[in-house]
C-alpha positions as a printed NumPy array, in Angstrom:
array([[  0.   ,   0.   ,   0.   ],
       [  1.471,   3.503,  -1.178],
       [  1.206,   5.323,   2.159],
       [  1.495,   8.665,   2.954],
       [  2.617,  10.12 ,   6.043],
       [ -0.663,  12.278,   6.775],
       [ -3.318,  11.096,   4.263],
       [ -6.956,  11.79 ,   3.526],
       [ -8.74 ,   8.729,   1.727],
       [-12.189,   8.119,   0.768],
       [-13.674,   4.144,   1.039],
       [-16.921,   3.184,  -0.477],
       [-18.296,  -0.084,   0.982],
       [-21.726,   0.678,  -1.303],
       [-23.157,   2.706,  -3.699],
       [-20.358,   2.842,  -6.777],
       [-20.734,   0.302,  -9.155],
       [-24.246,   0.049,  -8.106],
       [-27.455,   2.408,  -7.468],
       [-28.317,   1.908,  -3.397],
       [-26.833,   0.806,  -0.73 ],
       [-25.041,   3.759,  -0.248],
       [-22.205,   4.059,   2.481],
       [-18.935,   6.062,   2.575],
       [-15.863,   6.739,   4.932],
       [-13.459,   9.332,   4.888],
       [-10.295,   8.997,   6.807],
       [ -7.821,  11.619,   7.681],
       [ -4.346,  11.333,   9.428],
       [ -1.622,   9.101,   9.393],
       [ -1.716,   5.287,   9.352],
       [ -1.966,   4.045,  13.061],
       [ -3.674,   7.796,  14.174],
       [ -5.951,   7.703,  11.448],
       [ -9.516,   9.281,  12.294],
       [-12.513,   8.184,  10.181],
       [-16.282,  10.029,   8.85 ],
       [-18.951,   8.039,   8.286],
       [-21.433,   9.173,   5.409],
       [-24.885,   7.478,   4.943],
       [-25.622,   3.838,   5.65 ],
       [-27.839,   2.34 ,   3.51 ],
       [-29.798,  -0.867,   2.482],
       [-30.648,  -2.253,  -0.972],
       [-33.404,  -4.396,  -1.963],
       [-33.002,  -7.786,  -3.082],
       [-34.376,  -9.552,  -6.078],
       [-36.007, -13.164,  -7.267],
       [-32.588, -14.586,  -6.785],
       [-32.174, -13.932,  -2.997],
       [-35.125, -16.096,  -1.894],
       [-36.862, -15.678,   1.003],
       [-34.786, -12.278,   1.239],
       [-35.847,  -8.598,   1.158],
       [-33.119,  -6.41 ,   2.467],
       [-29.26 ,  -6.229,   1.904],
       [-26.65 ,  -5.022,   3.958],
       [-23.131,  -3.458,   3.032],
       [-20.601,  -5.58 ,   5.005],
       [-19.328,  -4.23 ,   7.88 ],
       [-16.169,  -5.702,   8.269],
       [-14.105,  -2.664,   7.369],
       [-15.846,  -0.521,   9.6  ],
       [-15.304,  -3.24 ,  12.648],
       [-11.501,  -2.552,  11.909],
       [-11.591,   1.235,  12.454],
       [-14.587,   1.614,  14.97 ],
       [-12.867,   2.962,  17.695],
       [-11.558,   6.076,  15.145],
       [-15.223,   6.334,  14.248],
       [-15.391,   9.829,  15.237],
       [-19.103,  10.239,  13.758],
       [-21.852,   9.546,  10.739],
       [-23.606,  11.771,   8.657],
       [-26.98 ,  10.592,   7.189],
       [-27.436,  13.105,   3.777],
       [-31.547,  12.228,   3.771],
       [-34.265,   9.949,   4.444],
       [-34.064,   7.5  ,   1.793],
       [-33.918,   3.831,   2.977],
       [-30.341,   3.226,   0.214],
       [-28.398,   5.816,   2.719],
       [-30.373,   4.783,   6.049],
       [-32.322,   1.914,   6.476],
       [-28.979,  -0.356,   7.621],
       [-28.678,   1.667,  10.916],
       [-29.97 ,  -0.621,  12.791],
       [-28.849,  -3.899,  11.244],
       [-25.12 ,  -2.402,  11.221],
       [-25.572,  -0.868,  14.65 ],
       [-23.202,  -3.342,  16.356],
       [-20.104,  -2.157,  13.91 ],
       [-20.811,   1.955,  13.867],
       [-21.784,   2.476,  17.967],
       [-21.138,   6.336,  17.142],
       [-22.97 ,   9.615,  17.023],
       [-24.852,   9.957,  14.427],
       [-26.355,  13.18 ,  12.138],
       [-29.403,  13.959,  10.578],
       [-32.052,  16.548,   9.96 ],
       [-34.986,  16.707,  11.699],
       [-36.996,  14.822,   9.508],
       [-34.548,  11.815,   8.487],
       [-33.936,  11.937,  12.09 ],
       [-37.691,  11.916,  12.892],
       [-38.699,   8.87 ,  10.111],
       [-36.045,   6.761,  11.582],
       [-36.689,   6.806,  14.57 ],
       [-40.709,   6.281,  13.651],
       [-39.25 ,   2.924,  12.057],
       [-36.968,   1.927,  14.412],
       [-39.918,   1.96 ,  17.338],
       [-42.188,   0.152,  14.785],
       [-39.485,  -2.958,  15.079],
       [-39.327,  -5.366,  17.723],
       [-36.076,  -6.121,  19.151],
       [-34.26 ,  -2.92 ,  17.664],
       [-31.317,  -1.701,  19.14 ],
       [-31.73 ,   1.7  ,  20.954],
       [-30.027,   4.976,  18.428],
       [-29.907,   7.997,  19.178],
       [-29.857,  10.231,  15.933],
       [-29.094,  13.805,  16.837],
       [-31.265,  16.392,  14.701],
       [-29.14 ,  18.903,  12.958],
       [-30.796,  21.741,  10.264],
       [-29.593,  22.207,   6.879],
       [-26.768,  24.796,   6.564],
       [-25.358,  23.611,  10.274],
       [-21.556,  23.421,  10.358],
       [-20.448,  20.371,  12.528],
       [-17.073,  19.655,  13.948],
       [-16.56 ,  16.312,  14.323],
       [-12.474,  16.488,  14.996],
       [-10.468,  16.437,  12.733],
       [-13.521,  17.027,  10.093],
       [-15.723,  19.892,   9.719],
       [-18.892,  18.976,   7.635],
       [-21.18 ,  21.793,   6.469],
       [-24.695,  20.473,   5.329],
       [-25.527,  22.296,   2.122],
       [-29.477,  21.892,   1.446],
       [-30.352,  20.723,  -2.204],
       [-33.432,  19.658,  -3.817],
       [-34.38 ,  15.697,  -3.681],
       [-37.343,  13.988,  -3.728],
       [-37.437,  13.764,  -0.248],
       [-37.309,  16.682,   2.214],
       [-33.999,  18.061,   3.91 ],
       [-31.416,  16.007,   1.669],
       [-27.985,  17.64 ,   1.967],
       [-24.455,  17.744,   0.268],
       [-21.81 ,  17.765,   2.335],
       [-19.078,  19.726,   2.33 ],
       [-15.806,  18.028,   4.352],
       [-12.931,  20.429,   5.331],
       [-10.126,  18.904,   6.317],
       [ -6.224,  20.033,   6.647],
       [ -5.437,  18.245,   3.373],
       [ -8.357,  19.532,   1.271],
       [-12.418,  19.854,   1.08 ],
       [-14.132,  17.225,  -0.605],
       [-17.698,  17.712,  -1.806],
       [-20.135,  14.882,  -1.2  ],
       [-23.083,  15.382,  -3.437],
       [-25.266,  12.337,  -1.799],
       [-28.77 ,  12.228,  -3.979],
       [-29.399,  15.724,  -5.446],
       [-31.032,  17.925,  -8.385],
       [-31.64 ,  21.317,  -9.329],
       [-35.27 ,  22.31 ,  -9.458],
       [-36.648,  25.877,  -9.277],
       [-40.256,  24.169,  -7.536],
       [-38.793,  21.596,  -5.408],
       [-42.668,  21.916,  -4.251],
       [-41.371,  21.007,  -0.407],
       [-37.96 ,  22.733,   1.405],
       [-35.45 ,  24.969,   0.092],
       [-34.164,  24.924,  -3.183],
       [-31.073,  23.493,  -3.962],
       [-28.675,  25.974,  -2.987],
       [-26.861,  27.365,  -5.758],
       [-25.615,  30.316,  -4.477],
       [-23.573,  28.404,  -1.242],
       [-22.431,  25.577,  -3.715],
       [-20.675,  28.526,  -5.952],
       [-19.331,  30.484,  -2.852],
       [-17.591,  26.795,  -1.895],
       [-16.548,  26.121,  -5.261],
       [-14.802,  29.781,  -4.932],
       [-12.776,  28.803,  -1.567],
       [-11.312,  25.598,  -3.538],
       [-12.36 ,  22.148,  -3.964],
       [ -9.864,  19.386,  -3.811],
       [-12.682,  16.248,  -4.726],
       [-16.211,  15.979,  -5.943],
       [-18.164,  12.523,  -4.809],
       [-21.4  ,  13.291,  -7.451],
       [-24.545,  11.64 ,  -8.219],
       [-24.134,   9.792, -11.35 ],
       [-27.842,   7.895, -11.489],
       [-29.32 ,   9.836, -14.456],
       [-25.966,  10.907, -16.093],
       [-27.148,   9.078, -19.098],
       [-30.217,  11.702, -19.376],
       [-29.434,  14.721, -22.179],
       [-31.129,  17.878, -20.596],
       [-32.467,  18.28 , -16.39 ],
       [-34.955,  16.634, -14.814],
       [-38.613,  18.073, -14.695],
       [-39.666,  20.207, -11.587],
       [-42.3  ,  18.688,  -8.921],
       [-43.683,  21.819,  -9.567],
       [-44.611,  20.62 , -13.576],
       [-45.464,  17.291, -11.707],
       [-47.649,  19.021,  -9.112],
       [-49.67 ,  20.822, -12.248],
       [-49.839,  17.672, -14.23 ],
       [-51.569,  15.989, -11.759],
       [-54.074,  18.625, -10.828],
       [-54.94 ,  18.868, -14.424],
       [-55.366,  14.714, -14.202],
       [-57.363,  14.59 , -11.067],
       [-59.484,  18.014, -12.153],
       [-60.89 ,  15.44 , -14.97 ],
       [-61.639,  11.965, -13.539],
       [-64.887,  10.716, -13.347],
       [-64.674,   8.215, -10.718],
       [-62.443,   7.549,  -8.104],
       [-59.092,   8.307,  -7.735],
       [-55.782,   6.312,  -6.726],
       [-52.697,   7.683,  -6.543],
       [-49.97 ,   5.415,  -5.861],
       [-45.842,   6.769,  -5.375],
       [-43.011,   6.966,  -3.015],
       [-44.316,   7.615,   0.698],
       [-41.067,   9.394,   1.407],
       [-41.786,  11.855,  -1.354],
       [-43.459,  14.321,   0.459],
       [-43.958,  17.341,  -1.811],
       [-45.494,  14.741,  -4.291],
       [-48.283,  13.716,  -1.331],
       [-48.69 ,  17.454,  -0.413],
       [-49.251,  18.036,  -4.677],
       [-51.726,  15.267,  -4.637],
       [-53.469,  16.313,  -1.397],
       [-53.937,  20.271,  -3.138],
       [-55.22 ,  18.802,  -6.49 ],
       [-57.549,  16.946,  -4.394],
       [-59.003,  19.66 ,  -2.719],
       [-59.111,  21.851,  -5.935],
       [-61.161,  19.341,  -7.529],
       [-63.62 ,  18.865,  -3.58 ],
       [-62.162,  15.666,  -3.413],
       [-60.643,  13.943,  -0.077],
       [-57.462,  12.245,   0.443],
       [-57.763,   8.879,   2.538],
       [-54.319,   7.414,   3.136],
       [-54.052,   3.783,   2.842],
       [-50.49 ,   2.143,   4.004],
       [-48.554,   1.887,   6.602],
       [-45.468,   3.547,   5.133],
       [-47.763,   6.538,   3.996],
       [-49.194,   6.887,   7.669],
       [-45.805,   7.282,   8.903],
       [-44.247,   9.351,   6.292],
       [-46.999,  11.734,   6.711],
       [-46.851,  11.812,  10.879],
       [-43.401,  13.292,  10.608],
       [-43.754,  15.464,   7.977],
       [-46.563,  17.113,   9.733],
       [-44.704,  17.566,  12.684],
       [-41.887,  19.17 ,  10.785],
       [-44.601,  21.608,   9.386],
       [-44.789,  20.395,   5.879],
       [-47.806,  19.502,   5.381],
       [-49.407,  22.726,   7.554],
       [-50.956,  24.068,   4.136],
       [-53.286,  20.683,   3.889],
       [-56.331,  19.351,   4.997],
       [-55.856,  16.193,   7.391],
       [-55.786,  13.045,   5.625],
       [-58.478,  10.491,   6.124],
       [-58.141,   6.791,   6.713],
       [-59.037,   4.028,   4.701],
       [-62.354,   3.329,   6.972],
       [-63.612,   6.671,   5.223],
       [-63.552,   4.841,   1.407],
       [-67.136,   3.502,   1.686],
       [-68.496,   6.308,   2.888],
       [-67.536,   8.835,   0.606],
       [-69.451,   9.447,  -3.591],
       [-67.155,   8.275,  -6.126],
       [-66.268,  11.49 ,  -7.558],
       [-65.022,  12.602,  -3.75 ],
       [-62.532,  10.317,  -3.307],
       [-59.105,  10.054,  -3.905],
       [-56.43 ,   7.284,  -2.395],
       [-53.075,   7.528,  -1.235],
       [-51.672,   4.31 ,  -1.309],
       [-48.67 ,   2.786,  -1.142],
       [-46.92 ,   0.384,  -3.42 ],
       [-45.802,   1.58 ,  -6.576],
       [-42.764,  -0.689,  -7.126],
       [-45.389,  -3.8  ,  -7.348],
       [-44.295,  -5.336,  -3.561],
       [-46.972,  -8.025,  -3.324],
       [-48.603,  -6.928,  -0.113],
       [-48.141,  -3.166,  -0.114],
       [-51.849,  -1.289,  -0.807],
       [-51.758,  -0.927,  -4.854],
       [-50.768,  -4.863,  -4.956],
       [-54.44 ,  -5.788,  -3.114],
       [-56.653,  -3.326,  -4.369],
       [-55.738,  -4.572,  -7.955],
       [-56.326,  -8.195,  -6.724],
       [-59.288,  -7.235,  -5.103],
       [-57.627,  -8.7  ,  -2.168],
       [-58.142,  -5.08 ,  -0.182],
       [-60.413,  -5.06 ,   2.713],
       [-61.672,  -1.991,   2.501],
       [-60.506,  -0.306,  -1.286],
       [-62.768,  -1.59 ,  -4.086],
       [-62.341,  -0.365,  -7.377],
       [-65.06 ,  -0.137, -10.68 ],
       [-65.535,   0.574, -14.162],
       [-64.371,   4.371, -14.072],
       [-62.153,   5.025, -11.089],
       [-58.694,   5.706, -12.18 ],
       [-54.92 ,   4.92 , -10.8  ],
       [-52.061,   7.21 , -11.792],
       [-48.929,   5.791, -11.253],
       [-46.61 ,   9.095,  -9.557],
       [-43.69 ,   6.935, -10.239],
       [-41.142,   5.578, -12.325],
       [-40.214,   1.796, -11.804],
       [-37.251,   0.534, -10.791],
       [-35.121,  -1.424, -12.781],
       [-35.99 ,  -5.253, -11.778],
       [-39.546,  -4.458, -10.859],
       [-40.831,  -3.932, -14.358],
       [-43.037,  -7.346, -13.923],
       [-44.472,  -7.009, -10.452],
       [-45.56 ,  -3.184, -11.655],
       [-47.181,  -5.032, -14.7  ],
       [-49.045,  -7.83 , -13.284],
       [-50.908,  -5.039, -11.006],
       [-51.541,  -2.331, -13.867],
       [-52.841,  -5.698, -15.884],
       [-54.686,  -6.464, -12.961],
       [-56.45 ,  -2.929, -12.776],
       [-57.23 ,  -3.07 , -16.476],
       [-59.035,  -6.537, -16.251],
       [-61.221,  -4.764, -13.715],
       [-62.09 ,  -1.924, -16.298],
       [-59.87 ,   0.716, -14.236],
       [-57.92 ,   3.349, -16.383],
       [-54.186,   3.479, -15.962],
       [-52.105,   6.793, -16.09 ],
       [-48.584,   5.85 , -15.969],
       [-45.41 ,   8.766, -16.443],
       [-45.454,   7.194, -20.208],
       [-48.906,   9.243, -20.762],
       [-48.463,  12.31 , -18.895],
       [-45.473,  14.099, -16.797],
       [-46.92 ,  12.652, -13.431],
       [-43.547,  11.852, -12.171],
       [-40.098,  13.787, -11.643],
       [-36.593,  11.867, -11.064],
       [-35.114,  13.33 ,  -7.868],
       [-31.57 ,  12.717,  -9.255],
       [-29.749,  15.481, -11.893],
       [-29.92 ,  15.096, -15.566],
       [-26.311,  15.258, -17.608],
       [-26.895,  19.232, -17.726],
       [-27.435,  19.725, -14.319],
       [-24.465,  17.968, -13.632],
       [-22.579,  19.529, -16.07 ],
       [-23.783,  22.587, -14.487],
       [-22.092,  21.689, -11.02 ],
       [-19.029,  21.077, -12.838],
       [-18.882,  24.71 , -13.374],
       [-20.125,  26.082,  -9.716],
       [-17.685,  23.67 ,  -8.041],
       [-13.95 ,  22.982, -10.475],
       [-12.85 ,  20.092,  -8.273],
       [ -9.435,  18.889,  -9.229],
       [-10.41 ,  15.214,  -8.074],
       [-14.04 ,  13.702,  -9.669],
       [-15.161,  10.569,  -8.367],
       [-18.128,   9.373,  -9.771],
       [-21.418,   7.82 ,  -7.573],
       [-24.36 ,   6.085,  -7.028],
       [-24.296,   4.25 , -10.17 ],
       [-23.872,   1.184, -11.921],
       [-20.465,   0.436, -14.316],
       [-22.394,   2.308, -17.574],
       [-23.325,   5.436, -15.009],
       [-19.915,   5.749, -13.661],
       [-18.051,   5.702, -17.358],
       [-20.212,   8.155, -19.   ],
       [-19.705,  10.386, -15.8  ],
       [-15.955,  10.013, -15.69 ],
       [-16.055,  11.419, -19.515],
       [-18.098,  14.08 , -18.411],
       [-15.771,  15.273, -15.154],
       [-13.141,  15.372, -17.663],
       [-14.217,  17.558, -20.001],
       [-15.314,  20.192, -17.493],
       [-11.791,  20.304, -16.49 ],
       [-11.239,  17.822, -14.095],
       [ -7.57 ,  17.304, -13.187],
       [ -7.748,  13.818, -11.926],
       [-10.974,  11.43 , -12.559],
       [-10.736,   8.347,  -9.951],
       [-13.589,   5.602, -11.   ],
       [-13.512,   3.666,  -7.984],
       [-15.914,   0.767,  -7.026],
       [-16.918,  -0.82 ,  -3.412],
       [-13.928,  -1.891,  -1.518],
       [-11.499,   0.56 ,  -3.183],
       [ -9.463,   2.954,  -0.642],
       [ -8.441,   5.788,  -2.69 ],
       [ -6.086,   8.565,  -1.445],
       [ -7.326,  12.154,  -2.083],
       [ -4.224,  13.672,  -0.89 ],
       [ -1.094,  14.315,  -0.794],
       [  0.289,  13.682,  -3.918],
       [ -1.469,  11.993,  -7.133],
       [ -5.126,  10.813,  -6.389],
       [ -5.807,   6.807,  -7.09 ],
       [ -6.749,   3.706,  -5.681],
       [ -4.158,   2.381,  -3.375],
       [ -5.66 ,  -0.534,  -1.118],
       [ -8.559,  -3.151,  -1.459],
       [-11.286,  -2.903,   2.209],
       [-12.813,  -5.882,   2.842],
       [-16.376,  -5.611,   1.226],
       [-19.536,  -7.346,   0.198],
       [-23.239,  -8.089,   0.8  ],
       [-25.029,  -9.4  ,   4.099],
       [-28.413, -10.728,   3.501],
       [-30.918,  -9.899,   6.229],
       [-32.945, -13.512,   7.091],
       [-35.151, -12.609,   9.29 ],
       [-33.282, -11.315,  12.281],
       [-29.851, -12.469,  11.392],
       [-27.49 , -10.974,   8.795],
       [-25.828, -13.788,   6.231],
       [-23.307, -13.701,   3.656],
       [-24.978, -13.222,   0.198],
       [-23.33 , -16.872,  -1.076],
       [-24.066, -18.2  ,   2.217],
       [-25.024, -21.676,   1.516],
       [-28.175, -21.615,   3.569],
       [-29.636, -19.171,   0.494],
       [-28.494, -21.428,  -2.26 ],
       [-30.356, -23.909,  -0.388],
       [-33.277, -22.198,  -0.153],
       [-33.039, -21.244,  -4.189],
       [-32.857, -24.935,  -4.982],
       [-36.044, -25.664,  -2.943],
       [-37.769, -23.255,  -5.071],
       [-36.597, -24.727,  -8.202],
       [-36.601, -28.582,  -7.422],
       [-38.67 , -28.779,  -3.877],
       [-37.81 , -30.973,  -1.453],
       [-38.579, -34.8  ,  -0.21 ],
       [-38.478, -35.782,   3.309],
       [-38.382, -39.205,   4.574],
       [-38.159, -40.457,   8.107],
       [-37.997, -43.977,   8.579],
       [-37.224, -46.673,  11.614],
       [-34.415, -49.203,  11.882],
       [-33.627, -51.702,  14.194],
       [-30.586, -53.163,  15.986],
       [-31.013, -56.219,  13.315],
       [-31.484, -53.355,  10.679],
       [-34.91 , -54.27 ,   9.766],
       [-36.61 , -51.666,   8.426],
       [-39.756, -51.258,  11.339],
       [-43.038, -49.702,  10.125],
       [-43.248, -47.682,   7.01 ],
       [-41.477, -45.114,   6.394],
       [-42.928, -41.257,   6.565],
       [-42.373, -39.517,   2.992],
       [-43.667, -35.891,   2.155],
       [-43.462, -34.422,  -1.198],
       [-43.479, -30.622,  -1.228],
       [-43.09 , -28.418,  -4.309],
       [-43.168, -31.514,  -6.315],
       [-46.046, -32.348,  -8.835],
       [-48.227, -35.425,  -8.235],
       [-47.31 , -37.031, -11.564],
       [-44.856, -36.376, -14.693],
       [-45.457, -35.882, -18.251],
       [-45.645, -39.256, -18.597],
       [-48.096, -40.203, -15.899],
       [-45.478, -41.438, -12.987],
       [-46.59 , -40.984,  -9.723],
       [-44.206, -39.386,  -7.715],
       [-45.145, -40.529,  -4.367],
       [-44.783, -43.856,  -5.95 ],
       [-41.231, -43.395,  -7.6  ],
       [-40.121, -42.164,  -4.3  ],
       [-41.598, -45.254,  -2.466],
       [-40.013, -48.085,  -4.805],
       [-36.543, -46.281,  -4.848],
       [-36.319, -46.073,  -0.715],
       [-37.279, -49.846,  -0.367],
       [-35.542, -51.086,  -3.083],
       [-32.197, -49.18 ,  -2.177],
       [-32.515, -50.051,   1.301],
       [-33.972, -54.082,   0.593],
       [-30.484, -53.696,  -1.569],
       [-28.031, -53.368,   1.2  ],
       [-26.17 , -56.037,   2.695],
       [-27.784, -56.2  ,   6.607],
       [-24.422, -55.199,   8.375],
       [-24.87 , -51.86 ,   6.092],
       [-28.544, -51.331,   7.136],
       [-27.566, -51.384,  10.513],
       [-25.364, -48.196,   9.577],
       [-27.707, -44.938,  10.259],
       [-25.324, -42.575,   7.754],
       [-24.544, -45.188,   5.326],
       [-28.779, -45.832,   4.83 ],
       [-29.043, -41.997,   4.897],
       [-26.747, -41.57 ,   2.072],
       [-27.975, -44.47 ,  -0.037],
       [-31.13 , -43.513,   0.251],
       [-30.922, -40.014,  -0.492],
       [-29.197, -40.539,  -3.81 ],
       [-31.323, -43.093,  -4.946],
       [-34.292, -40.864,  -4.314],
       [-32.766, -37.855,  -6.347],
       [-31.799, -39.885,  -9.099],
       [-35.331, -41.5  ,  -9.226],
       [-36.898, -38.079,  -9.508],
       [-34.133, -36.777, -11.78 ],
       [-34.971, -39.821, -14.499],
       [-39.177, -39.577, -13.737],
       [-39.309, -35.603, -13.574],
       [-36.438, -34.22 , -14.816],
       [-35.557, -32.099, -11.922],
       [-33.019, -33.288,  -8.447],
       [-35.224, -31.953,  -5.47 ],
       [-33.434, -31.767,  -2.16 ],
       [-33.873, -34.964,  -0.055],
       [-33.597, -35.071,   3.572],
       [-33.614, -38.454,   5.115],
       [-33.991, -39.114,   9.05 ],
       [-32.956, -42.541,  10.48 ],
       [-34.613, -43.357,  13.851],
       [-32.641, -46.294,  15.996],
       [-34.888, -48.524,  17.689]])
C-alpha cells in the first residue's frame, strides 16, 4: 500500500458500481492515528434470486476494523439506500450519528415500529449547520431531492475539502424545502475544492430533470378530470409529491384517505416538521365507503409492485376496505425501478381486467426523477472545479459516462472507484491504493448472512426442485420397522408421462434399502446416504428435476 505520512482517503463499501446501498468513509491522518467520517448507511433491496430475502446489507467488516476512530456519521436524507442499515449495522458503527430533523424523525418512527431494535440515538441537525466532528468539519448544504432536507456535504479537512453530493437535483419548484442551494455551492466552489463525490444515477439523461412543480400541475390537471375515483400510488417518502396530490384533491372537492402503513408514517413526521401545515388532514381508509365516487381520492402505497403493499391488493381485489369499478382511475406518480418492471405489470394488468384506467409517467409528466440530468451535472461542474471527480451512485455504464463528463469540465484527476477501493485524495497523485474488505449481508429474518451463504443457495434450490423428506425406523437387526414417513413438497403429483411421484419415491427407498447387505442397514449414515441418492436420481430420471432430499434414520 502507497502510504502517505498524513493522508486523507475516501472508502466506499456501497453505492459505486451500483445504485443503493449507499455508504462512505473518509479517513484523515496518518496510518496508526488515522480518524474516520462516516457518510450514509444504507440498504438495498433484493431480487427473485435472494429467496426468502428482502433487504441487503453493506458488510461491515471494514468498519469493525476502524470503529474505535469512528469519530461520527452523517446521514445526507431519508431514503432507505443511505439509512435503512442503521440498525442492522448498529453493532459495527456504535457512534454519534447526524441527521435533519426529519430523516432523524422517520427513523426513529421505524426503528420503534421494530421489535427487538437496538436503541439509536440520531441527533437532529438543520440544513446549513456546520459540525465539527475532529479532525472534520462537515457543512450540510441543502439541495433539492425527492425527499425533504437532503444535503451535500461539504468536508474540510487540513489536506483539502471534498464535496459529497449524496442524492441531489436542481429544481426551481422543489414543491417542499429549500431549493437546492446554488448560491452556497458557488461560494464553496470559490474557496477551492480538492474532490467531488457526485450523483451519477441519471448521467445518461441529455437535458435536467422536470420540476415537482410541472409534476404538481400535471396531476391537478389529471385529477381536475376523472370521473370516478381516484388512486394515486408513489413513493411515501416523497413528500412534496403527497402534499401536490393532497392540493389537487381539494381543488377538484375531493378527499385524500391514506391507505399504508409507510404513507401513515411518512406523513406523521412530515406534519410535525410543518410540511404539510398548508393541507387538509388526511383520512383513513375506513372513510372509502363512505364517501361518492367522484369525492374520493387514495393515497396508497406500493408503486414498485411489492406483493402486499396497498396498490398490490386493491388490484387483486384482495383489499379489505378499497374496491375499485368501471371508471375510477390509478395514476402511477412513479417511475419503476429497474428489476420491478413485472411485479408493476401484473398489477396495472390487474387494474385493467377490472375496467380501471391506468395513467402511468409514459402518458403524462406525473412523475419527476429526484436525481440530476447530464446538464445539471454539467452545471455543477462549473459552480464547483474540483481537481479530483469521483463518480457515484451508479452502476459500471453510469460511472463511465460520468468520468467522460468530469473530464471535459476540467477535471484534473478522474478516480472511477468501485466498493472496496481505498483511494487517497491527498497528498500527492489521487488513485486507488488498497482493497477494504467488502460485500453483501443478507438480512434472514433477524440475522445478517453472507450473500453466497449456503443456507440461500439452499433455499433457491427448494424453489426450483422442492424438497422430499423421509423419516424412517431401523432396528438393531437393521430391519426396516413400520413404514417409512415420505412428504413431497413443491413436487407435482405425476410427470409428463403419468409417474406418480409418491410412488417413484416409495419403490426407490425400499428397493435401495432391501439392496443393502444387513451389516450396512444397521449403519444410520450409510442408509441416509444411499437412500438419499437413490431418491434424487429416481426423480431426476421420472421428472427431470433433483429436489433436495432429507432423510432421518430413527434407531430402535
Amino acid at each position: 500500500m502507497r502510504e502517505a505520512v498524513d493522508a486523507l482517503l475516501f472508502v466506499p463499501l456501497g453505492g459505486l458500481g451500483e445504485i443503493g446501498m449507499n455508504l462512505a468513509l473518509y479517513g484523515l491522518g496518518p496510518k496508526g492515528e488515522r480518524k474516520w467520517l462516516l457518510v450514509d448507511c444504507g440498504v438495498t433491496f433484493a431480487g427473485p434470486q435472494e429467496a426468502g430475502i428482502d433487504i441487503i446489507v453493506p458488510d461491515p467488516r471494514f468498519i469493525g476494523q476502524i470503529q474505535r476512530d469512528l469519530v461520527g456519521g452523517i446521514i445526507t436524507h431519508a431514503h432507505e439506500d443511505h439509512i435503512g442499515a442503521i440498525a442492522d449495522l448498529w453493532p459495527w458503527l456504535k457512534c454519534p450519528l447526524y441527521a435533519t430533523p426529519f430523516a432523524a424523525g422517520l427513523f426513529e418512527m421505524r426503528v420503534l415500529n421494530e421489535a427487538g431494535a437496538p436503541d439509536i440515538s440520531i441527533k437532529a441537525v438543520k440544513q446549513g449547520t456546520r459540525l465539527v466532528l475532529d479532525p472534520f468539519e462537515v457543512e450540510l448544504v441543502p439541495v433539492a431531492h425527492s425527499i425533504p432536507e437532503a444535503c451535500a456535504l461539504a468536508i474540510r479537512t487540513r489536506l483539502g475539502t471534498v464535496l459529497h453530493t449524496g442524492d441531489w437535483k436542481i429544481d426551481p419548484e422543489p414543491g417542499i424545502g429549500g431549493r437546492t442551494d446554488t448560491q452556497r455551492l458557488m461560494e464553496i466552489g470559490d474557496e477551492g475544492v480538492l474532490a467531488l463525490i457526485c450523483d451519477s444515477t441519471n448521467i445518461l439523461r441529455d437535458g435536467v430533470s422536470p420540476s415537482e412543480g410541472e409534476v404538481a400541475k400535471t396531476l391537478q390537471e389529471v385529477i381536475k378530470v376523472a370521473r370516478g375515483r381516484v388512486v394515486v400510488t408513489t413513493f411515501a417518502s416523497n413528500v412534496a409529491r403527497l402534499r401536490a396530490v393532497a392540493l389537487a384533491a381539494a381543488a377538484a372537492r375531493r378527499k385524500v384517505l391514506l391507505v399504508g402503513r409507510a404513507m401513515e408514517r411518512v406523513v406523521a413526521v412530515a406534519r410535525d416538521c410543518g410540511y404539510l401545515d398548508d393541507v387538509p388532514p388526511f383520512l383513513s381508509a375506513e372513510a372509502f365507503s363512505s364517501l361518492p365516487r367522484d369525492e374520493v381520492v387514495v393515497l396508497a402505497t406500493g408503486s414498485q409492485g411489492e406483493s402486499r403493499a396497498a396498490i398490490s391488493r386493491i388490484s387483486e381485489d384482495d383489499h379489505p376496505i378499497v374496491k375499485l369499478a368501471p371508471g375510477d382511475s390509478v395514476i402511477f406518480s412513479s417511475r419503476t425501478i429497474p428489476g420491478n418492471e413485472r411485479d408493476v405489470g401484473r398489477i396495472i394488468n390487474n387494474l385493467l381486467k377490472q375496467g380501471v384506467e391506468v395513467i402511468t409517467d409514459r402518458m403524462a409528466l406525473i412523475h419527476a426523477s429526484g436525481h440530476p440530468r447530464r446538464d445539471e451535472v454539467a452545471q455543477f461542474y462549473q459552480w464547483i472545479r474540483p481537481k479530483i471527480a469521483i463518480p457515484a451512485h451508479g452502476e459500471e455504464v453510469h460511472l463511465t459516462e460520468h468520468a467522460r463528463l468530469a473530464l471535459s469540465f476540467g477535471a484534473s484527476h478522474v478516480v472511477k472507484a468501485h466498493d472496496g477501493d481505498v483511494v487517497l485524495l491527498a497528498p500527492g497523485d489521487p488513485g486507488i491504493i488498497d482493497q477494504a474488505p467488502t460485500g453483501r449481508l443478507c438480512k434472514d429474518g433477524n440475522t445478517l448472512v453472507p450473500i453466497g451463504d449456503e443456507v440461500l443457495h439452499t433455499r433457491r434450490k427448494l424453489a426450483f426442485s422442492g424438497i422430499v423428506t423421509i423419516a424412517m425406523a431401523v432396528d438393531r437387526k437393521g430391519e426396516m420397522v413400520g413404514i417409512p414417513d415420505v412428504v413431497l413438497a413443491g413436487l407435482p403429483q405425476k410427470t409428463g408421462a403419468g409417474a406418480v411421484l409418491d410412488e417413484v419415491v416409495d419403490d426407490a427407498v425400499f428397493q435401495t434399502f432391501d439392496g443393502l447387505p444387513r451389516p450396512q442397514r444397521r449403519d444410520s449414515n450409510v442408509v441416509s446416504v444411499a437412500i438419499e441418492k437413490a431418491v434424487r436420481n429416481a426423480v431426476l430420471g421420472a421428472w427431470g428435476k433433483r429436489p433436495a432430499v432429507h432423510v432421518l434414520i430413527i434407531e430402535v
